[in-house]
C-alpha positions as a Markdown table, in Angstrom:
| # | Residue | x | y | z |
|---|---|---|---|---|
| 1 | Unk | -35.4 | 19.2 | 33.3 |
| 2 | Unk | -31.8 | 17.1 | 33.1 |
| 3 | Unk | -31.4 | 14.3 | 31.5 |
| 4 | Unk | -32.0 | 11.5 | 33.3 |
| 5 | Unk | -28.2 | 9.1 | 32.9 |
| 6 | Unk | -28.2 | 6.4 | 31.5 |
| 7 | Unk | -27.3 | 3.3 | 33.3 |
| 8 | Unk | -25.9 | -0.4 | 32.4 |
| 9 | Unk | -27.4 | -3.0 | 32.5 |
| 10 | Unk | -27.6 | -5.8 | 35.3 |
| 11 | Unk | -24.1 | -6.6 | 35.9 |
| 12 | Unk | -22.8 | -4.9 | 33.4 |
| 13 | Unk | -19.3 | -2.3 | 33.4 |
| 14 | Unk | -19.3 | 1.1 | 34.1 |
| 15 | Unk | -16.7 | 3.6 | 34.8 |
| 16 | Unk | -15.8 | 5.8 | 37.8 |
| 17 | Unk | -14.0 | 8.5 | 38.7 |
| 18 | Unk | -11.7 | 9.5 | 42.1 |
| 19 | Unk | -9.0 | 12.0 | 42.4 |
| 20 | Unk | -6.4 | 10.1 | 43.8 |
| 21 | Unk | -3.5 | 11.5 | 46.8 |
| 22 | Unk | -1.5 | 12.5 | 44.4 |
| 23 | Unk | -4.3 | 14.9 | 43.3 |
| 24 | Unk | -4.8 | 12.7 | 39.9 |
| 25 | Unk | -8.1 | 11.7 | 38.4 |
| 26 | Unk | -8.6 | 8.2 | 38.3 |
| 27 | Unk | -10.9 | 6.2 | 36.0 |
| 28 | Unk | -12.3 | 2.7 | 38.0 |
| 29 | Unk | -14.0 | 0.1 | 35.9 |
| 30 | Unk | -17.1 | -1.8 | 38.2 |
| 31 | Unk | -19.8 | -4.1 | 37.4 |
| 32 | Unk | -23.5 | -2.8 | 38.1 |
| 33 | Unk | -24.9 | -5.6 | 40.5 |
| 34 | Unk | -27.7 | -2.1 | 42.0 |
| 35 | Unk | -25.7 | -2.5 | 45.2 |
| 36 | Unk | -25.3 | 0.4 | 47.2 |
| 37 | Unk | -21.6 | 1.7 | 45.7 |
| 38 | Unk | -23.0 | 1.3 | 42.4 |
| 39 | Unk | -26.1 | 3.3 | 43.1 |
| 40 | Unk | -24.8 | 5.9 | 44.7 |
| 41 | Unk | -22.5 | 6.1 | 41.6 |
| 42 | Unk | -25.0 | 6.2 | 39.7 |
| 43 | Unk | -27.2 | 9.2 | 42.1 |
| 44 | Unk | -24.1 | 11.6 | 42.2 |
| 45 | Unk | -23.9 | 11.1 | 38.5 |
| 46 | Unk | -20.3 | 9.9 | 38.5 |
| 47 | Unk | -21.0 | 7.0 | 36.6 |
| 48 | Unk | -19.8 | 6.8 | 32.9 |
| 49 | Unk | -21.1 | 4.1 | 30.6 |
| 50 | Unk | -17.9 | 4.4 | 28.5 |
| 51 | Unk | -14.5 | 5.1 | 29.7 |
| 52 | Unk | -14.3 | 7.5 | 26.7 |
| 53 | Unk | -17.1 | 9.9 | 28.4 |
| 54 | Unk | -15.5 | 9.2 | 31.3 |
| 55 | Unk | -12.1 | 10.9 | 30.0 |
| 56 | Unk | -14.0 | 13.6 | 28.5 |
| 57 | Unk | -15.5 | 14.5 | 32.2 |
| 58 | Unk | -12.0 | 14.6 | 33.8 |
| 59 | Unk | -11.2 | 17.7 | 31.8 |
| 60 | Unk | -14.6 | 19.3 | 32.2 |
| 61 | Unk | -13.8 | 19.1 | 35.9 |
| 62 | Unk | -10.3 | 20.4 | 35.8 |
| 63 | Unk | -11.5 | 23.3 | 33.8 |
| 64 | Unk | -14.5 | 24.1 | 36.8 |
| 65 | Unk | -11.8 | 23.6 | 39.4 |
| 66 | Unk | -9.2 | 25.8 | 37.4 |
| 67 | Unk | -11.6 | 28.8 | 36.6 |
| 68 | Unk | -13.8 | 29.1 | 39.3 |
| 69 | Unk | -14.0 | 32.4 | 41.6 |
C-alpha cells in the first residue's frame, strides 16, 4: 500500500511543480486553504511540503522522462 502524503496544515505553504514553455521545471509556493487547486495538488501527488523534496522530485522526473522506452 503507498504512503499516504503528507499534507500542511490549514493555510499553511506548500510547494508545486509545472514545467514551464520553455520546457523548465518550475517550483510554486501556495497556501493550503482545501480549495479545489490545492486539493487536486495534493490527489496527483504534486504537492511537496518542502521546497527541498520538491527539488529532489524535479530530477526524479527528468531521469523517468530521459530513460524511458
Amino acid at each position: 500500500m503507498a504512503e499516504k502524503l503528507l499534507r500542511a496544515g490549514h493555510g499553511k505553504k506548500y510547494y508545486y511543480l509545472i514545467i514551464n514553455h520553455f520546457n523548465e521545471f518550475v517550483i510554486f509556493k501556495a497556501f493550503d486553504f482545501r480549495h479545489s487547486n490545492s486539493q487536486k495538488s495534493y490527489d496527483s501527488g504534486n504537492y511537496f511540503r518542502t521546497k527541498k523534496e520538491a527539488e529532489k522530485y524535479i530530477e526524479t522526473i527528468k531521469g523517468l522522462l530521459k530513460n524511458r522506452k
